[in-house]
N, C-alpha and C positions, 0 to 999 in steps of 0.2 A: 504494500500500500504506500504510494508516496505524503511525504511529506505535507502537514499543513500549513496554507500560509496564515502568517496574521492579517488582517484588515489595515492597511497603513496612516487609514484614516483615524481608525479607533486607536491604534498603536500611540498617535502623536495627543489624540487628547483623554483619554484617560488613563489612570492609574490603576492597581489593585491593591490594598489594602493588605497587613499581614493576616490579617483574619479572611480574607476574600472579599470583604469588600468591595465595591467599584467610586473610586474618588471622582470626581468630574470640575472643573470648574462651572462659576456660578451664572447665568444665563442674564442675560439683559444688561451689561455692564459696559458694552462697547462705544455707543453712541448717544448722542438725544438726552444726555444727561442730565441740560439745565431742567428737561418738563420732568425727571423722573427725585421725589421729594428723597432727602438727607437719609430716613430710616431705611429705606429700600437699599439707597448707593450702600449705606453700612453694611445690613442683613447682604447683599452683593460680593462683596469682600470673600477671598480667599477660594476655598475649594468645597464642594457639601458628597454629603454620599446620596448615590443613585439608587430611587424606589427600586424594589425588591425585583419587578416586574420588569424592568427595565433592562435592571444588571443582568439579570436572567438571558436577554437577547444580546446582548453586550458580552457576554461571558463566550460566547458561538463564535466569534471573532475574532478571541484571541488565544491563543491557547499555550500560553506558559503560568 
């Protein structure tokens, strides 16, 4: 059976967790910032973990 490949797209933006996990960064943070209010840009920040449902199809993807 050959070899599987990873997704290179999924490769470059998520992580996995030591637990398994799936890290992601946070969504809506790129642009249009002035209409979007302070608590949002905050909650925005850094990296969140991906619903259960998600990681799941995310997980087919990558496979290390």
């Amino acid at each position: 059976m050959p070899k599987l490949k990873t997704k290179s797209a999924v490769k470059k933006r998520v992580k996995l967790t030591g637990t398994g996990k799936v890290k992601a960064a946070q969504a809506f943070k790129r642009h249009l910032l002035i209409n979007k209010g302070t608590k949002m840009k905050r909650k925005a920040r850094g990296c969140e973990i991906v619903s259960k449902t998600v990681s799941n199809i995310i997980k087919k993807y990558i496979h290390w």
